[in-house]
C-alpha positions, -999 to 999 in steps of 0.1 A, spaced: 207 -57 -473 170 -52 -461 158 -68 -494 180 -98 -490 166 -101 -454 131 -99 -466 137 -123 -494 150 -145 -466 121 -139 -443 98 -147 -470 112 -180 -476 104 -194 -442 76 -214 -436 45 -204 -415 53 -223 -381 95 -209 -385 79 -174 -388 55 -176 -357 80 -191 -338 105 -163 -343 76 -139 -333 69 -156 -299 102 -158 -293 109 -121 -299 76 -108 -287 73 -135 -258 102 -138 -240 117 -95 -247 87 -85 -228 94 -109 -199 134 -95 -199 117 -61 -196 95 -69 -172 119 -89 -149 142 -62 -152 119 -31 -141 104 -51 -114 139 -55 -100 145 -24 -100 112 -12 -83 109 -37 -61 149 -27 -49 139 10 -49 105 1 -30 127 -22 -4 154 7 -2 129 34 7 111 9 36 145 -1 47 154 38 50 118 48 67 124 18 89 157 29 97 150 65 104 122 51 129 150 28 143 171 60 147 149 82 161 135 60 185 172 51 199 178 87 200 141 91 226 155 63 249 192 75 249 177 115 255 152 100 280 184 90 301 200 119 296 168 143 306 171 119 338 207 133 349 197 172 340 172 167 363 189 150 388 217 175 387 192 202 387 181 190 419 210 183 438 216 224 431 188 226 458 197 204 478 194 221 518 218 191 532 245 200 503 240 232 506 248 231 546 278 209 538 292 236 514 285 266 537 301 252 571 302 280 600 341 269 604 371 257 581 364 216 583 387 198 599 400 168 591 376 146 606 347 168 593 364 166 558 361 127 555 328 129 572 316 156 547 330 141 516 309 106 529 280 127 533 282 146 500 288 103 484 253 96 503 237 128 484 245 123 452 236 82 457 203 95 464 201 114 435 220 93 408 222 58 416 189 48 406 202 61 370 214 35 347 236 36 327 258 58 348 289 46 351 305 70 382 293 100 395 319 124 415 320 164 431 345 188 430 349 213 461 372 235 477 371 222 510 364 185 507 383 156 488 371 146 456 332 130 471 315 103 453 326 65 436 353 62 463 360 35 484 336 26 515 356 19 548 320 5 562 324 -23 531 353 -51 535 373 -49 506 356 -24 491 378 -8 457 364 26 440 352 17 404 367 51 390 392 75 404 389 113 393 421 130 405 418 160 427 443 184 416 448 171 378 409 173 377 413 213 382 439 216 356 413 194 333 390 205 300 362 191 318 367 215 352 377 244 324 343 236 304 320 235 336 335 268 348 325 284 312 291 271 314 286 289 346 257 263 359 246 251 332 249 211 323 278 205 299 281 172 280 318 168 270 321 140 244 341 114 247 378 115 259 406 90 269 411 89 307 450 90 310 451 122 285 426 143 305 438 138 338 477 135 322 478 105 341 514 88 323 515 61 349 480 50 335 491 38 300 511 6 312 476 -2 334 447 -22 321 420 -9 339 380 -9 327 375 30 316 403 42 294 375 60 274 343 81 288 322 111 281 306 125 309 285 156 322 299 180 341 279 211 361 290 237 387 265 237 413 259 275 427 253 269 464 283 289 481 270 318 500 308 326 496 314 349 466 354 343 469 349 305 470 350 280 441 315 263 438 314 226 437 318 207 402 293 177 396 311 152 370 290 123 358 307 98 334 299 70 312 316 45 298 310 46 257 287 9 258 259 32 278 252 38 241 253 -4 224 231 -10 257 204 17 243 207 19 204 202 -25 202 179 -36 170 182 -66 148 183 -33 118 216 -29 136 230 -65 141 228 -69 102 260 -78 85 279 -47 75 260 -23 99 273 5 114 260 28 143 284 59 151 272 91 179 300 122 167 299 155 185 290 187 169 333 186 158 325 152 141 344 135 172 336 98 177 319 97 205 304 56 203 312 37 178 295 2 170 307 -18 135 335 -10 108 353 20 126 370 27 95 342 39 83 333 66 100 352 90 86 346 85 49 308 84 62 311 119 77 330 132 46 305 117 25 272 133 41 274 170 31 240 185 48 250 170 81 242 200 100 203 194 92 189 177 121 179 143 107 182 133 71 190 100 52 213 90 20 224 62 -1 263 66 -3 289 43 -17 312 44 6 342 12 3 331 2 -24 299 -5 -9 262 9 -15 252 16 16 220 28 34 228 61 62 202 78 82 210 102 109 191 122 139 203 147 166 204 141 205 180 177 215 204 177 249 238 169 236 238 178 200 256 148 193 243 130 161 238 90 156 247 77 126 235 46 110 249 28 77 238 -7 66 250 -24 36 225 -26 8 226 -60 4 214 -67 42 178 -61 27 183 -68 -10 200 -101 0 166 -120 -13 164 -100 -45 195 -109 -59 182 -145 -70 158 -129 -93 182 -122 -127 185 -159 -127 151 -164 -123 144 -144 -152 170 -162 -170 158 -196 -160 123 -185 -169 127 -173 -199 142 -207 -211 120 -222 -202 92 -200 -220 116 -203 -248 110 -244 -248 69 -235 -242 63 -209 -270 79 -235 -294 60 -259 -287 26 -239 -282 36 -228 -323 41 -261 -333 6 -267 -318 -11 -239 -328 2 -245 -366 -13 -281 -367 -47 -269 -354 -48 -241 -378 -43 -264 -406 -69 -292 -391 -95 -263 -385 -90 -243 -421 -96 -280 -436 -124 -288 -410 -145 -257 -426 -131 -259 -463 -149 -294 -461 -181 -278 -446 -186 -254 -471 -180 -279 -499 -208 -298 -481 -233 -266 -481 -227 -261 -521 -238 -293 -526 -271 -287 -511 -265 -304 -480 -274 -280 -448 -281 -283 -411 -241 -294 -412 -234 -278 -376 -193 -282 -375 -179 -280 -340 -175 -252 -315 -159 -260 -286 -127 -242 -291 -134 -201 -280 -109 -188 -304 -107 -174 -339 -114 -212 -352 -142 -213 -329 -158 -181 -339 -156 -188 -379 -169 -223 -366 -200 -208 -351 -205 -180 -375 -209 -210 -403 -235 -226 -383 -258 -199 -379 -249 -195 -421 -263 -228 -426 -292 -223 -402 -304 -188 -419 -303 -204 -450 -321 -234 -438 -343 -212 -419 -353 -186 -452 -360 -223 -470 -386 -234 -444 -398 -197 -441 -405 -200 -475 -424 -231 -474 -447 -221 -444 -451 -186 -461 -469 -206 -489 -489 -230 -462 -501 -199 -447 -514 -181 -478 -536 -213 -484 -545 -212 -450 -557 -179 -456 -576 -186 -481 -594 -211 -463 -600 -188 -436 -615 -163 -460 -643 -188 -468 -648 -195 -434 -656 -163 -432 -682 -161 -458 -698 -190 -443 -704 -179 -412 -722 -148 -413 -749 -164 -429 -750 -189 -402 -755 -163 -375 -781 -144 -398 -799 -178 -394 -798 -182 -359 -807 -146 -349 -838 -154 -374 -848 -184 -363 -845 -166 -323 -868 -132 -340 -892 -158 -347 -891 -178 -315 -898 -141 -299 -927 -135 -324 -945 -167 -315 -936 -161 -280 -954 -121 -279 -920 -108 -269 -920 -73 -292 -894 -60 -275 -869 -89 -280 -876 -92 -317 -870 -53 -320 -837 -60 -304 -827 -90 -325 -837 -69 -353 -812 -42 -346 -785 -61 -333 -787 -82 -371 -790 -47 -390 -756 -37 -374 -739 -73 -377 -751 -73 -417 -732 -35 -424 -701 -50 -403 -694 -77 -423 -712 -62 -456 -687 -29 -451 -651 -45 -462 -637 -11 -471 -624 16 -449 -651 44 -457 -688 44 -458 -718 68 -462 -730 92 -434 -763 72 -435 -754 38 -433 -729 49 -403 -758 71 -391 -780 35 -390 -754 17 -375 -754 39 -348 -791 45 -341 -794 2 -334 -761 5 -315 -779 36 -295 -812 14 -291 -796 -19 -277 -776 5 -252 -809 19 -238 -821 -14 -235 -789 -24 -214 -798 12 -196 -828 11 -188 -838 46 -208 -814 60 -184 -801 86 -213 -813 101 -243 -797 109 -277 -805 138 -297 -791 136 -332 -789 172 -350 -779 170 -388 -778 191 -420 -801 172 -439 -780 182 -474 -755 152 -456 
């Protein structure tokens, strides 16, 4: 089988054969490629999309706490208050005018402590002496209607009066409930009315002097939107996302999205007791993006899905790309062979022709070199051939034109120590006629040294003719000197 397939390879021609290897070489890589880039660049865009989210999440969770801290405070406060604290520790048994003035009095406190809160929804107080004080109707207002009602006596027999008597003082946040099964309000159900769900805060506030008295209740409530106005980002108005705040029991508390959701979310997140974490969770058939955090004062948790696809909408074009592309390089690569093939032919011929030319004896050829390719190279690499040979053929010639020029020089040479003999003789004479002994002595040793210099054409020569050299080199340097030194020669005289 693998012989038959060689046999069959062999048969093809040179441009089938580099065809087959661009396409196979060319466009596999490019699959590759296209494919791990998809799936970095998803993984990359996930892990943003999850950091951005947990940022998204936790900074929610700051302005929704940052509310809350508000009405610990607040309620802290009010446990101080001296005008509340008069009002709940009255010298008699109110009457029934003092009741309805109290109960408008302890409205005015807690106004001045909570109504600059938003957000809040109602706040009311629980006593033992007064009605139930706070978002009741104002007599002192035409037409004035209370926004909630908290009954009196169905309010004692409530969780919420049953978990602030527990907490003994302390601020209690009771997720959210349904208002006609708290206060077992049946009449309610037939009713449309604005708050059938809340959470709220309730507090006892210690300010009886009275041991055998009840102390007051503080109940703050919220309607579940005091969390959509808080946790509001375009991350969360993407198609498919989800924003859910549970209670420590995994009760829904706010819910904003696919409801459904929720509980295959909470099923689906196993380490939710951490205090912030993140997963990627398929959840209805759906690959979807959670992150959570945890409310310091509540101990609630918001939770946050978003479908996959809201951020890897854009990358989902790209296997078509790829497709597309690599079609299209398909069409290229054939084309660049079908190219390439011709100019291989055209540039094998180009220097087949070239060196035909050099056998013949013709040089200095010089084929082209514009192309920086393999063609290119060979192109160049012949030139500088036909140059060195060219070059060693002139190198020759001049090597002869130089020797004869050498010999020329060489009589030069012979010539023209006798012509400086002359004219340093014909001077020694012009110093004779003139009286000047000195000169002539001069001349005389300055031509004894020139005669050994060029006589002497070896490298060696005897002690005494270097020893006379040396005395007319010493005499013309006292001369330049002045007498300004003097040279003692010592010598074994067997030298």
């Amino acid at each position: 089988m693998i012989a038959a397939v060689r046999t069959q390879l062999a048969r093809l021609s040179l441009r089938s054969k580099l065809v087959g290897l661009y396409l196979l070489f060319g466009i596999l890589p490019v699959m590759l490629l296209a494919g791990a880039f998809y799936q970095l660049s998803l993984n990359i865009l996930l892990e943003k999309a999850t950091e951005n989210l947990q940022a998204i999440t936790a900074k929610n969770n700051e302005l929704v706490e940052s509310q809350l801290k508000r009405i610990d405070e607040a309620a802290l406060m009010l446990t101080v208050d001296q005008e509340l604290h008069s009002l709940m520790n009255p010298a008699l048994p109110p009457g029934n005018l003092e009741i309805l003035h109290g109960s408008r009095e302890i409205k005015r406190i807690l106004d001045r402590y909570f109504m600059g809160i938003s957000g809040i929804f109602a706040c009311h107080m629980y006593t033992d002496c007064y009605m139930m004080a706070g978002n009741i109707a104002d007599p002192a207002i035409p037409n004035s209607v209370p926004s909630m009602y908290v009954p009196y006596e169905e309010f004692a027999q409530s969780d919420l009066y049953r978990a602030a008597r527990e907490a003994g003082g302390k601020l209690v946040w009771y997720p959210t409930y349904e208002y006609e099964s708290m206060y077992d309000l049946e009449e309610y159900r037939n009713i449309d009315y604005n708050y059938p769900y809340l959470f709220s805060a309730v507090k006892q506030i210690n300010c009886l002097d009275d041991s055998s008295r009840e102390e007051p209740i503080l109940i703050v409530s919220f309607l579940p939107e005091f969390f959509g106005g808080i946790v509001r980002d375009e991350a969360l108005e993407a198609d498919g996302a989800s924003c859910f705040i549970v209670s420590q029991d995994q009760g829904m508390i706010y819910a904003q999205g696919d409801r459904e959701l929720a509980g295959e979310l909470l099923s689906a997140i196993s380490d939710l007791d951490s205090k912030s974490g993140n997963a990627r969770l398929r959840l209805n058939d759906q690959e979807y993006l959670v992150v959570y955090d945890t409310l310091t004062y509540t101990g609630w948790k918001q939770l946050v899905a978003v479908p996959n696809h809201a951020y890897t909408g854009s990358l989902s074009a790209l296997p078509g790309m790829a497709l597309a592309a690599s079609a299209l390089l398909a069409v290229i690569l054939t084309v660049l062979v079908c190219v390439t093939t011709s100019n291989i032919i055209r540039n094998l011929k180009m220097v087949i022709a070239g060196m035909a030319r050099l056998g013949d004896g013709e040089f200095m050829i010089h084929l082209p070199e514009a192309k920086n390719d393999e063609f290119g190279f060979l192109a160049r690499r012949f030139n500088e051939m036909d140059e060195r040979i060219h070059a060693l053929i002139v190198e020759n010639y001049e090597i002869k034109l130089r020797e004869k020029e050498a010999q020329i020089m060489a009589l030069n040479l012979q010539l023209n120590p006798h012509f400086l003999y002359n004219t340093l003789s014909t001077i020694s004479w012009m110093a004779v006629d003139a009286g000047q002994s000195d000169i002539v002595e001069a001349i005389s040793h300055l031509s004894n040294m020139l005669q050994q210099s060029f006589r002497n054409k070896c490298d060696t020569c005897t002690v005494e003719e270097d020893l006379n050299w040396l005395r007319d080199y010493l005499y013309i340097m006292n001369l330049r000197f002045e007498n300004r030194f003097t040279v003692d020669i010592r010598m074994d005289p067997g030298l």
